[in-house]
N, C-alpha and C positions, 0 to 999 in steps of 0.2 A: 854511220847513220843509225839511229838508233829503231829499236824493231817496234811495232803497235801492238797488242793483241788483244782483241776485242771480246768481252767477258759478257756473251749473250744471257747468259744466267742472272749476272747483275743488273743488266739491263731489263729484263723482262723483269725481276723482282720490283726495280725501282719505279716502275710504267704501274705496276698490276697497286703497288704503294697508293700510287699517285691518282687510279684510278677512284681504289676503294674510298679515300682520304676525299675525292670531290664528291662521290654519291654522298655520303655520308651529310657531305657540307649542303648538297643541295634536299637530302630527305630533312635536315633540321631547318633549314630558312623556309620551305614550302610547310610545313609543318609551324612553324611560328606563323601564315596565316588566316590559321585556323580562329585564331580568336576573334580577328579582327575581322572578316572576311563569312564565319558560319552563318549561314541564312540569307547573305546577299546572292544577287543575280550573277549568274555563270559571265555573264558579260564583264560583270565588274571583277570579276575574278581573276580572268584569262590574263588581262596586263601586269598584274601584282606578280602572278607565276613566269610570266616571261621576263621581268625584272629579274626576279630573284634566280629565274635559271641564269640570265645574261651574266650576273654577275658572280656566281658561283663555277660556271662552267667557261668562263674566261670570254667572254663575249659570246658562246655556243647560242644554238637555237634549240627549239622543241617544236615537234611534227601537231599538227593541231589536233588526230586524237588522242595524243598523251595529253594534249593542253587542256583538252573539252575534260579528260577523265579526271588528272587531278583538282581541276575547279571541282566540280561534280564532288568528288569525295572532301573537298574543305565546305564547299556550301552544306553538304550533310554532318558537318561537323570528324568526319572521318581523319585518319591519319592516312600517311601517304608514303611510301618508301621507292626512292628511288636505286635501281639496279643495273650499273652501266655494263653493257657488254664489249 
């Protein structure tokens, strides 16, 4: 029978990769729409941001005061960075 031995170190390296590699993906897609999106009503914001989280964060959600905030900072034409814990 052959032995397993599980390499917690690679593991956590590959998770923390993986992590950083989706913020990253979803600070550039919330951030692309800034253009299209600066000046309109937070209402019309909120759906674009939860698209673009759905789709960066693998079908994930977003808590609605992350969602009020970053509308809020694209309708002010602001940048946004996303920091997953």
């Amino acid at each position: 029978m052959a032995k397993f031995k599980f390499d917690d170190r690679a593991l956590k390296k590959a998770v923390n990769e993986g992590v950083q590699k989706m913020a990253s993906d979803l600070t550039r897609g919330l951030n692309g729409l800034t253009g299209q999106y600066q000046g309109k009503p937070v209402e019309e914001i909120k759906p674009q941001i939860q698209r673009v989280w759905a789709k960066h964060s693998g079908g994930g959600s977003i808590t609605d005061p992350e969602l009020t905030q970053f509308a809020e900072q694209i309708q002010a034409g602001g940048r946004v960075t996303v920091r997953l814990k």
